[in-house]
N, C-alpha and C positions, 0 to 999 in steps of 0.2 A: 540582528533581526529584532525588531519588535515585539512587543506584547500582543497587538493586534495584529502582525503575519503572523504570530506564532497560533493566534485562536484560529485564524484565516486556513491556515495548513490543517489544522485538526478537525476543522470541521467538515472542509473539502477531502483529507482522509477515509474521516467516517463514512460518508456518502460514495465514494470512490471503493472502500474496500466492501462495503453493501454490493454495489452496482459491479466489482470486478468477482463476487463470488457468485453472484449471479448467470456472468458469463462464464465461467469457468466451474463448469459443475464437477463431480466426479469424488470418486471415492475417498480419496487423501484430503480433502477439503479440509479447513481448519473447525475445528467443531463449535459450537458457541457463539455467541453474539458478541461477547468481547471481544476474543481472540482475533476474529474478522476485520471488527473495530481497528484491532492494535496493528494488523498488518495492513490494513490500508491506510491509515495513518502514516507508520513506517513507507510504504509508498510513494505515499504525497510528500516525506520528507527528502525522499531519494530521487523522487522527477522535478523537486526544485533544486535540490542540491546538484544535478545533472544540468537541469537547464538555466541555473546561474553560473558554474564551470562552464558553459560554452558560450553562453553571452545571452541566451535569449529570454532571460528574468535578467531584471536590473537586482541590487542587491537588497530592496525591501519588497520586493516581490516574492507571492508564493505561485507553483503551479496552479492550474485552471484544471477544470475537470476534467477535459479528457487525457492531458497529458497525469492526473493523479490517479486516475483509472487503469493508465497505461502502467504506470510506476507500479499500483498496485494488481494489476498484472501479474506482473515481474516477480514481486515479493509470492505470490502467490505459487506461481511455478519455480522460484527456489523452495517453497515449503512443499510441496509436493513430491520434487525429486527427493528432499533431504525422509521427506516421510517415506517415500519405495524404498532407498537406498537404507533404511533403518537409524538413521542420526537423529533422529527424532522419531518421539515414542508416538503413537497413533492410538489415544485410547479410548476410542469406538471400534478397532476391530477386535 
């Protein structure tokens, strides 16, 4: 991957993990504007790492916004359960 997929991915992360904590409101939320940042980032590195394993990114390609939105989604609802389920500390409650 490139210098420029790799800015390409963090920057459609940023924006994706913004726009997926928006849809996904509720109390386990990740606190912080980082944190947010960092998981939809993570995201966007997991819906292209998915969607180049199945062919539908070529190999300098990054996900597109909604599938990084989707990824960070995902990332989102594994942090949520891991925060019910107590694997992760929740320190706003």
């Amino acid at each position: 991957m490139s210098l420029g997929g790799l800015i390409y991915i963090i920057i459609v992360g940023f924006v994706a993990g913004i726009i997926a904590r928006f849809l996904s409101p509720g109390p386990n939320n990740p606190s912080g504007f980082i944190l947010t940042t960092i998981l939809g980032i993570v995201g966007a590195f997991l819906a292209t790492l998915i969607g180049q394993a199945i062919g539908h990114y070529g190999p300098g390609q990054g996900a597109g916004f909604i599938t990084a939105t989707i990824g960070a989604l995902v990332v989102l609802f594994i942090w949520n359960r891991l925060v019910a389920s107590g694997v992760i500390r929740d320190y706003n409650r």
